[in-house]
PADO-514269 format. One record per residue (C-alpha): residue number from 0; residue in one letter; y, x, z. Coordinates in Angstrom, 2 decimals, decimal comma, m for minus. Last residue first. Layout:
PADO-514269
     k   r     north      east        up
   NUM   A         Y         X         Z
...
//
This chain:
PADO-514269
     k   r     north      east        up
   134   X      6,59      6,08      9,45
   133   X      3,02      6,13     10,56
   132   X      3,18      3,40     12,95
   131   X      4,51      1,24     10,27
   130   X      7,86      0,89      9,53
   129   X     10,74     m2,04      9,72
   128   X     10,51     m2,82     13,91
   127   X     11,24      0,97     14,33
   126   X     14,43      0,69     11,94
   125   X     15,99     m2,63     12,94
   124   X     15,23     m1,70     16,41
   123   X     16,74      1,66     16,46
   122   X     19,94      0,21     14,82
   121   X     20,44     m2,66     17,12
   120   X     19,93     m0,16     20,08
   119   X     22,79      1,89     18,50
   118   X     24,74     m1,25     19,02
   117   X     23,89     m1,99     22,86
   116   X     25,88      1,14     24,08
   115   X     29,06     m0,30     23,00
   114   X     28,46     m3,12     24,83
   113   X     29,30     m1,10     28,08
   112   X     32,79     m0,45     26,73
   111   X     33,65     m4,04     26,38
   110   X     32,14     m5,29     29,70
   109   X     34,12     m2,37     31,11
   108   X     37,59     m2,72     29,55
   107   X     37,51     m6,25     30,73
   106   X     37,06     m9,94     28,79
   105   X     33,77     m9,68     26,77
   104   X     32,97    m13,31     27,48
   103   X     32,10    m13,42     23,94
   102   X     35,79    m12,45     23,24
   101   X     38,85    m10,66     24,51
   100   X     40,68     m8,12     22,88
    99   X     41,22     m5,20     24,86
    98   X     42,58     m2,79     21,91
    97   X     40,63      0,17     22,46
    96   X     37,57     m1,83     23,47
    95   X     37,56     m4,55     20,51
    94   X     38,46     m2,24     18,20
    93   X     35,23      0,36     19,15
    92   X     33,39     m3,10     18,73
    91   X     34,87     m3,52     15,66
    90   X     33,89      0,19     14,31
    89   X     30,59     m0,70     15,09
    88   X     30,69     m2,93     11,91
    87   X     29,14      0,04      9,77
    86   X     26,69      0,73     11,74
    85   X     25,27     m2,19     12,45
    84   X     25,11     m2,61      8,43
    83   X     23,83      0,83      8,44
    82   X     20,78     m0,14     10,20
    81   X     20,33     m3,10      8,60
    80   X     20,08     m1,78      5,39
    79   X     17,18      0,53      6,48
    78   X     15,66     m2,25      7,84
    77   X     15,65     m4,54      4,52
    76   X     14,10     m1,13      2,63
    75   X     11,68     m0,77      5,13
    74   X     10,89     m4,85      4,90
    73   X     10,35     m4,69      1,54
    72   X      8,58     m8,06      1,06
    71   X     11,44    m10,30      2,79
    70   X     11,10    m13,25      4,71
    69   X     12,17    m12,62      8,45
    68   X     13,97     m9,45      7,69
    67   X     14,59    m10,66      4,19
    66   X     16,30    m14,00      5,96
    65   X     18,42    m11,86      8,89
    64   X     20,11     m9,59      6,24
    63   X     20,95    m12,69      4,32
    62   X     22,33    m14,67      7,07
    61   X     23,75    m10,99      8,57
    60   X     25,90    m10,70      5,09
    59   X     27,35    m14,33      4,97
    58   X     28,22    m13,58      8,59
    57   X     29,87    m10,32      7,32
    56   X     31,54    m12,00      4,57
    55   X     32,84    m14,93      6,39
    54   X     34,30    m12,83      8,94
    53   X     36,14    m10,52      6,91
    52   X     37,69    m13,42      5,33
    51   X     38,91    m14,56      8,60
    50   X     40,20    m11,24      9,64
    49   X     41,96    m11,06      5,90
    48   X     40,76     m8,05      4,28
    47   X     42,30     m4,22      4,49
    46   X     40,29     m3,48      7,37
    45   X     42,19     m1,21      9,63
    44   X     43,17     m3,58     12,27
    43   X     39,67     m3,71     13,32
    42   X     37,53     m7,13     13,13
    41   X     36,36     m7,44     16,59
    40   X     38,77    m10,46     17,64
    39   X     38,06    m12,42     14,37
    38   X     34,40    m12,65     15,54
    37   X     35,60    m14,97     18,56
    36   X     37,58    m17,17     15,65
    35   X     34,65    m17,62     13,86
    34   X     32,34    m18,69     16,88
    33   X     31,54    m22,27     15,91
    32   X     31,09    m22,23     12,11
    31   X     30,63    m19,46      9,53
    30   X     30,21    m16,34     12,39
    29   X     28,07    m19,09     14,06
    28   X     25,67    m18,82     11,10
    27   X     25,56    m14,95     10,61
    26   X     24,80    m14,97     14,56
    25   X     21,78    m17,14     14,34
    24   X     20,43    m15,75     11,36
    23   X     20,64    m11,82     12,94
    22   X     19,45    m13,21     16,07
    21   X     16,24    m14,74     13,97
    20   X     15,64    m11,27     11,85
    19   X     15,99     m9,17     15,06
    18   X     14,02    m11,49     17,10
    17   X     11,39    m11,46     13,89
    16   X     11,75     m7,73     13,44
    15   X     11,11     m7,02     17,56
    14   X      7,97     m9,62     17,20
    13   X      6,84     m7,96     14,39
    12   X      6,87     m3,82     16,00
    11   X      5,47     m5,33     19,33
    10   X      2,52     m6,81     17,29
     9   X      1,82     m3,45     15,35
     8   X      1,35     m2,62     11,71
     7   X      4,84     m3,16     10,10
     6   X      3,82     m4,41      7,40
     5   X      4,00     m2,22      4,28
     4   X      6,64     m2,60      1,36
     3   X      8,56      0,94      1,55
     2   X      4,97      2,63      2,41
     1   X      3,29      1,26     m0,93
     0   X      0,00      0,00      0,00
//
C-alpha cells in the first residue's frame, strides 16, 4: 500500500484523526455562524483581508480540512496540510496575546499565553494521527 494513502494502523492513531477531523468540522462551522465575531479577535492586524473575510476563509478551510481527515483517502497528505494550516494561523493566537483581545473565554494575559502551548499539540496530532506506525 502506498505509504501517503495508508491507514493509520493503530486505534489510538484513528480515534485522535477522527477528534481531530470532527473538532476541525465543528470549529470551521461556528467560524461561519455563531462564533464569527470571537474568531475576528485572533485575526492579526497584519493580514491584508477583511477580519470577517478572513474568517470565512479559514472556517471554509478547517470544514474541508476536517472532511478529508474524516473522509479522505490520503490521509498523510490531509495531515501534512493540517499541520501547516495550524501553523500558519498561530500567528492569531500570538495576536490575541500581544494585543489582549478577549475571546473564547480567553480574557487575561495568562489564559491567552497558556493556549499558546496547545497549538503545536494540534500539529503533532494531525501528523501522528495521519501515519502509520512506521512513518
Amino acid at each position: 500500500m502506498d505509504s501517503n494513502n495508508a491507514r493509520p494502523s493503530s486505534l489510538p492513531r484513528t480515534i485522535g484523526r477522527v477528534f481531530l477531523g470532527a473538532a476541525l468540522v465543528f470549529a470551521g462551522i461556528t467560524h461561519l455562524t455563531v462564533a464569527r465575531e470571537e474568531f475576528q479577535a485572533q485575526v492579526p492586524d497584519f493580514v491584508p483581508l477583511d477580519p470577517d473575510t478572513t474568517v470565512v476563509a479559514s472556517g471554509v478551510a478547517e470544514i474541508g480540512l476536517g472532511a478529508a481527515l474524516l473522509f479522505g483517502r490520503r490521509r498523510r497528505l490531509v495531515g501534512t496540510v493540517a499541520a501547516g494550516f495550524f501553523t500558519a494561523i498561530f500567528p492569531g493566537n500570538i495576536a490575541q496575546w500581544l494585543h489582549g483581545r478577549d475571546g473564547f473565554g480567553l480574557d487575561t494575559d495568562r489564559k491567552r499565553f497558556v493556549r499558546l502551548f496547545f497549538q503545536p499539540v494540534l500539529v503533532a496530532l494531525a501528523l501522528w494521527s495521519t501515519r502509520d506506525r512506521r512513518s
